[in-house]
C-alpha positions in Angstrom: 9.9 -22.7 8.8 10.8 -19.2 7.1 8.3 -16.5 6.8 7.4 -13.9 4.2 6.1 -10.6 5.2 3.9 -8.8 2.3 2.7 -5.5 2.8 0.8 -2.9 0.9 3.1 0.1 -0.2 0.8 3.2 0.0 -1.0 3.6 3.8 1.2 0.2 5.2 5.0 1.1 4.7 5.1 4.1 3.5 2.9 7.6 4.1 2.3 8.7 0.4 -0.6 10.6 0.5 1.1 14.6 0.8 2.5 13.9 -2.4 -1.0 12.5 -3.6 -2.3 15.0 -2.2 -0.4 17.9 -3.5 -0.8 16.1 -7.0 -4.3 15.8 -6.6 -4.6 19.6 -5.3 -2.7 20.8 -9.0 -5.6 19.8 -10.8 -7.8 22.0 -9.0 -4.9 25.1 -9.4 -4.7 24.1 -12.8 -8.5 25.1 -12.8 -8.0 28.6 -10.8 -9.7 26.7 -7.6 -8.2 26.9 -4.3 -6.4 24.1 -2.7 -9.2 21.2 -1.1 -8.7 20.0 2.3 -6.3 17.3 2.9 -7.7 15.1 5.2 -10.7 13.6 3.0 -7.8 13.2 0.4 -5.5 11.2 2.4 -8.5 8.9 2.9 -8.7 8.1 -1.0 -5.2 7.7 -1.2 -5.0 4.3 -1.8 -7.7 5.0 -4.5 -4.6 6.5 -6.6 -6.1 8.9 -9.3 -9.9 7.7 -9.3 -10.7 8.4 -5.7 -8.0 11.3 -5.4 -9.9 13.3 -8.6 -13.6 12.4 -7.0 -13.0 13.5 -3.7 -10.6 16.8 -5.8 -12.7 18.0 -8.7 -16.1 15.9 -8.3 -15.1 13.9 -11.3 -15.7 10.5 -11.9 -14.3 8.3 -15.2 -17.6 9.1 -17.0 -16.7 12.6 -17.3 -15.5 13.9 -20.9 -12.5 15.6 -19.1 -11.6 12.8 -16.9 -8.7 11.2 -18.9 -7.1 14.0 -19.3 -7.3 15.0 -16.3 -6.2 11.9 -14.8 -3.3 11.7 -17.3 -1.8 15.2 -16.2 -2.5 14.2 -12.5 0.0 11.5 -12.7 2.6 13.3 -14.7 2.4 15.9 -11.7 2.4 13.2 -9.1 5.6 11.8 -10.7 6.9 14.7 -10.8 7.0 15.2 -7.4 6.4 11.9 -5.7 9.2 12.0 -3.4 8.5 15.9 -2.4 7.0 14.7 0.9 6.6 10.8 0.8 8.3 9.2 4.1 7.8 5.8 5.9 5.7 5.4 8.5 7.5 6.2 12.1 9.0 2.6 13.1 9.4 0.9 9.8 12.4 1.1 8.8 13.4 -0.4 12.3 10.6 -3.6 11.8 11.8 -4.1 8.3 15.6 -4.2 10.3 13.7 -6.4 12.6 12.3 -9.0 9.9 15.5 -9.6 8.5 17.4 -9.9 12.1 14.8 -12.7 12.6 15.9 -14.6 9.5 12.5 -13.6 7.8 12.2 -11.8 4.8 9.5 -9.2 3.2 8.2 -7.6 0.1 6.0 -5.5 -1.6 2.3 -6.1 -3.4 0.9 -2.7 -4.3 -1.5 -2.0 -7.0 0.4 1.1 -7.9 1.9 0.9 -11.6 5.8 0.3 -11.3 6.6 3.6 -12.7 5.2 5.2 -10.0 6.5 2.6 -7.2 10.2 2.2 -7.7 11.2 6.3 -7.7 9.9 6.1 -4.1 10.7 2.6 -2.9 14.2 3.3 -4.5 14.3 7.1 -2.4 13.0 5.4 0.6 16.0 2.8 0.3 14.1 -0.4 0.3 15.2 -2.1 -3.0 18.1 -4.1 -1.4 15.9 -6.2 1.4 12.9 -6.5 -0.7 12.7 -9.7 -1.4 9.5 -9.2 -4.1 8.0 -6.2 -5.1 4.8 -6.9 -7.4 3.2 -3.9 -8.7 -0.1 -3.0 -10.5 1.0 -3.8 -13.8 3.2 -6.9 -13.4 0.5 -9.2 -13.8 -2.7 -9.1 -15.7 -5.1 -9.1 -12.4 -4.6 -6.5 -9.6 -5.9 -6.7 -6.3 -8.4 -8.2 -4.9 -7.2 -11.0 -6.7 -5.0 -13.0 -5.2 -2.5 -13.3 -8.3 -0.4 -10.5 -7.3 0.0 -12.5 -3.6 1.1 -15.5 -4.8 3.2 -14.4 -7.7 5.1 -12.4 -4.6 5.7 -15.9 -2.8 7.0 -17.7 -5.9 8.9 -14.3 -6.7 10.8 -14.8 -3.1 10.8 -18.7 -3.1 7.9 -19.2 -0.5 4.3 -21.4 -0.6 1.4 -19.1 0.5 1.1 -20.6 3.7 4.6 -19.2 4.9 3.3 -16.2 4.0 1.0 -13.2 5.7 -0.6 -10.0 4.5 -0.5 -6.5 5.4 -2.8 -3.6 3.9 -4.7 -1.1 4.6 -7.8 -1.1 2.4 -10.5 -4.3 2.4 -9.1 -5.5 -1.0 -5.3 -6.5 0.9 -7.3 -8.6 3.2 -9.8 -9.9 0.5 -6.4 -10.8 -1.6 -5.0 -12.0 1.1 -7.4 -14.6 2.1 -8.4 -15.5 -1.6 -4.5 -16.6 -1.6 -4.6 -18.3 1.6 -2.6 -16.5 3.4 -3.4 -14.8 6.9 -4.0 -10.6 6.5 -3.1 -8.0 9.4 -5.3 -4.3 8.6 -3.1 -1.4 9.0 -5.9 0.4 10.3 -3.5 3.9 10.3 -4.2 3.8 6.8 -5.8 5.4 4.2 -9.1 3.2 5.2 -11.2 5.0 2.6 -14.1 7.5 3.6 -16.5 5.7 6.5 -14.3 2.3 6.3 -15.1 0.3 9.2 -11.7 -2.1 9.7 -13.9 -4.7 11.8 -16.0 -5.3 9.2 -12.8 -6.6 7.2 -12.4 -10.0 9.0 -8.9 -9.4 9.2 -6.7 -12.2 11.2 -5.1 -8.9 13.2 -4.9 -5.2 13.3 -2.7 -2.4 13.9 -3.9 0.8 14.9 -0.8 2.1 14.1 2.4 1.4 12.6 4.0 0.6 16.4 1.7 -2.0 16.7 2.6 -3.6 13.4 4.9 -6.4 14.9 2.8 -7.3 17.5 -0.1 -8.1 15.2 2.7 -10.1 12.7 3.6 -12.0 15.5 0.3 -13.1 16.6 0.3 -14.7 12.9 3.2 -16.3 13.2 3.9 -20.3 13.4 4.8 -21.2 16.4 8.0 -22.7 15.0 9.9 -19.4 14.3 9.3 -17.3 17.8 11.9 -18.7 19.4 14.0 -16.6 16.3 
């Protein structure tokens, strides 16, 4: 039986958050304020603009400014989304790795398409993708499994020849909601005090070398001989 691979963009394949970051860090020199640390940004990253303009400027969407604000944050961010943005060390070889196998992969990020192709297009990922399923290709993001399983039927596969990767709770929620198995790139951008174990992931990788071994421990038995 063939397999499907989905991962998460931001925090699983790719290492977006600098560009985030730097995005997110505008807003505040748009403001005269000096730039805010980046290491409680690159937890929110996966958070896009909400969590990257809480943990920035202290704002939330109830604020008058906040709409604004988050509209010039992503014009910035797309501006400059590929300043910085660079796969994880050793993905580029598993994605090699997937396909040498005779299984494929794709993309299910919640990140609006706009936004996703520029970089997965830079990063040289469009030919082997065999989905790619963004925030704004179907009506329900994740947690919701919709995004998951339009993925499968996008590459021709039933959820169960499917598995999950992500790095926030809502891949594995989706994940399991679709009935497919989820791995937690725990490397991720977790979110501030995230506790992985608490996820009742299927496996985990605490980093992105580790990323095969927990696919493989998900695998039917049928296709390690490959």
């Amino acid at each position: 039986m063939s397999v499907l691979i989905l991962f998460d963009f931001d925090g699983t394949l790719a290492d977006t958050a600098p560009d985030l970051a730097a995005a997110a860090n505008l807003q505040r020199a748009h403001r005269g304020m000096e730039p805010h640390p980046y290491e409680p940004l690159r937890a929110v990253a996966s958070q896009g603009a909400r969590g990257l303009l809480r943990v920035a400027l202290g704002m939330t969407p109830e604020h008058e400014a906040y709409e604004e604000t988050r509209q010039r944050f992503l014009q910035d961010y797309a501006a400059n989304s590929t300043v910085h943005s660079h796969l994880f060390a050793g993905v580029a070889d598993l994605l090699d790795d997937i396909k040498r196998r005779g299984m494929s992969w794709g993309i299910v990020t919640n990140k609006a398409t706009h936004l996703t192709l520029p970089i997965v297009e830079f990063l040289g990922l469009q030919e082997d993708c065999a989905a790619l399923v963004c925030g704004d290709t179907l009506a329900r993001n994740k947690p919701h499994p919709d995004p998951l399983l339009h993925a499968a039927s996008q590459a021709g596969f039933d959820a169960e020849q499917c598995i999950y990767v992500g790095d926030d709770l809502r891949d594995i929620q989706a994940a399991h909601a679709a009935g497919m198995p989820a791995v937690a790139a725990a490397y991720g951008y977790l979110g501030e005090d995230a506790d992985v174990t608490t996820w009742k992931a299927d496996a985990q990788a605490d980093s992105p070398a580790e990323l095969w071994i927990a696919i493989e421990k998900l695998l039917p038995t049928s296709t390690l001989s490959n």
